[in-house]
C-alpha positions in Angstrom: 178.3 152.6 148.4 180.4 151.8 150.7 181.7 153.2 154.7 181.7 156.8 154.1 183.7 159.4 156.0 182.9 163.0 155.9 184.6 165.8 156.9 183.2 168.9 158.6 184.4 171.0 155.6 182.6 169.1 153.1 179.4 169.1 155.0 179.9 172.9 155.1 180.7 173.1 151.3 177.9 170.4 150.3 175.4 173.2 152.8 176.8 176.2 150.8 175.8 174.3 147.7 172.3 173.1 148.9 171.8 176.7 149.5 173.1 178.1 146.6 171.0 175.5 144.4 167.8 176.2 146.9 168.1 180.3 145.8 168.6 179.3 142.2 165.4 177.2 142.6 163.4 179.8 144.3 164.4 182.4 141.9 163.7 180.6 138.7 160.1 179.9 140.7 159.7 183.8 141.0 160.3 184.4 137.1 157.7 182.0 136.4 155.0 182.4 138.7 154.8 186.4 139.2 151.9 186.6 141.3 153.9 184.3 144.2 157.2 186.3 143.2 157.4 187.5 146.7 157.5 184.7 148.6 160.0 182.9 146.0 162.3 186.0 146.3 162.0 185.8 150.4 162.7 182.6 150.4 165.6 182.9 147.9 167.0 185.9 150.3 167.1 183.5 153.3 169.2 180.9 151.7 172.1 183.4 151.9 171.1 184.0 155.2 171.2 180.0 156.4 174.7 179.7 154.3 176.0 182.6 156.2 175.0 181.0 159.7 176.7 178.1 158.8 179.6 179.5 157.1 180.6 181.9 160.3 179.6 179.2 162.8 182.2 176.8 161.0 184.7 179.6 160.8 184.5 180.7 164.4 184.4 177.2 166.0 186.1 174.8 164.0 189.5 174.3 164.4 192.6 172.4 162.3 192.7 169.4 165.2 188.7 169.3 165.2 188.6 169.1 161.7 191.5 166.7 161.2 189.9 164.2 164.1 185.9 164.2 163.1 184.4 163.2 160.5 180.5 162.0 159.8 180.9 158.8 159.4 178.2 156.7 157.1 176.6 159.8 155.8 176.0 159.7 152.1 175.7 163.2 150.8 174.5 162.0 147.2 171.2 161.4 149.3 170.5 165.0 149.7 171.1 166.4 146.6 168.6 168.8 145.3 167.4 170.1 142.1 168.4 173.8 141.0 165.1 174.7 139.1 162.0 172.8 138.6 160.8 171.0 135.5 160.1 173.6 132.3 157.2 171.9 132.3 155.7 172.1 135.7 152.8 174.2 136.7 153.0 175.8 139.7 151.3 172.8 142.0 153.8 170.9 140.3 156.5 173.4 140.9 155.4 173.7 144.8 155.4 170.2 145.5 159.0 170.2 144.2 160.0 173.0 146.6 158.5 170.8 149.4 160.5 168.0 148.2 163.7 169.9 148.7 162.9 171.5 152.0 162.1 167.7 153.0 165.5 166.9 151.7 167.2 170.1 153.5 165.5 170.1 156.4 166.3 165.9 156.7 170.6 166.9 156.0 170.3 169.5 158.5 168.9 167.6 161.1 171.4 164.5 160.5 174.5 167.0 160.4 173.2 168.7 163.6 172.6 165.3 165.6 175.7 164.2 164.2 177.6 166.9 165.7 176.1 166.8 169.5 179.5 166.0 169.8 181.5 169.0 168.6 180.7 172.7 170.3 177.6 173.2 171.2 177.3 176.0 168.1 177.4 174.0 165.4 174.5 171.6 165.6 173.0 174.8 167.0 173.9 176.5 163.4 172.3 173.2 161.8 169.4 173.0 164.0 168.4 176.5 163.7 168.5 176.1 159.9 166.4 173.3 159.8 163.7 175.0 161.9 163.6 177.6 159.3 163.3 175.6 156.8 160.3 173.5 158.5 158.6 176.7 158.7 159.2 177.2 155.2 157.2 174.1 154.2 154.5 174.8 156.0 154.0 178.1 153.8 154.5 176.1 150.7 152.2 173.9 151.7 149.7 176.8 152.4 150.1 177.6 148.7 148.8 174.1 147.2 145.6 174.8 149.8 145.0 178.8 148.5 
């Protein structure tokens, strides 16, 4: 595809959208499988949480010369898009083992972005790091779920 050049404020707007389509996700998940609706709806809850973190970290730190003189360079976005709900016609293994796939996906963007940026202040791959450990310890739950 080509040499790609990303700014800071399209990572942050692709993040906003990861998270946005990860609460979709987890919330369609919790309307189809009732008896795991609480840990689709907590999980749903933190993605405002992670897009928050990001959001304020980006709004605090980054300014109009930082933005104007950085970009990620080579990153391809389109490799980290996620799905907003899984298949009408998964079960709930089949449902769970899409989750994972996205947290593989989130978790993989968020740890690119954050060693991307060991460069910038020292808060933003923080935000991005931080996120991605949260989301690791997400997968590890889901993963409990295909074992119970």
């Amino acid at each position: 595809m080509g040499n790609l050049s990303v700014t800071t404020a399209a990572i942050i707007t692709f993040s906003e959208k990861l998270e946005d389509k990860s609460t979709a996700f987890y919330s369609a998940l919790a309307e189809r499988w009732p008896e795991q609706a609480e840990i689709f709806r907590a999980f749903a809850a933190e993605g405002d949480k992670y897009q928050t973190w990001i959001v304020r970290t980006y709004q605090e730190t980054i300014s109009d010369a930082l933005e104007a003189s950085y970009s990620f360079e080579g990153l391809n976005l389109a490799d980290y898009e996620v799905a907003a709900a899984p298949p009408e016609e998964a079960t709930l293994a089949d449902a769970v083992q899409a989750a994972l796939a996205l947290e593989e996906k989130a978790c993989a963007f968020y740890r690119e972005v954050a060693e991307r940026s060991e460069s910038l202040l020292a808060t933003i791959p923080m935000a991005f790091k931080r996120v991605a450990r949260k989301r690791e310890k997400r997968r590890k739950k889901l993963a409990a779920l295909l074992t119970d």
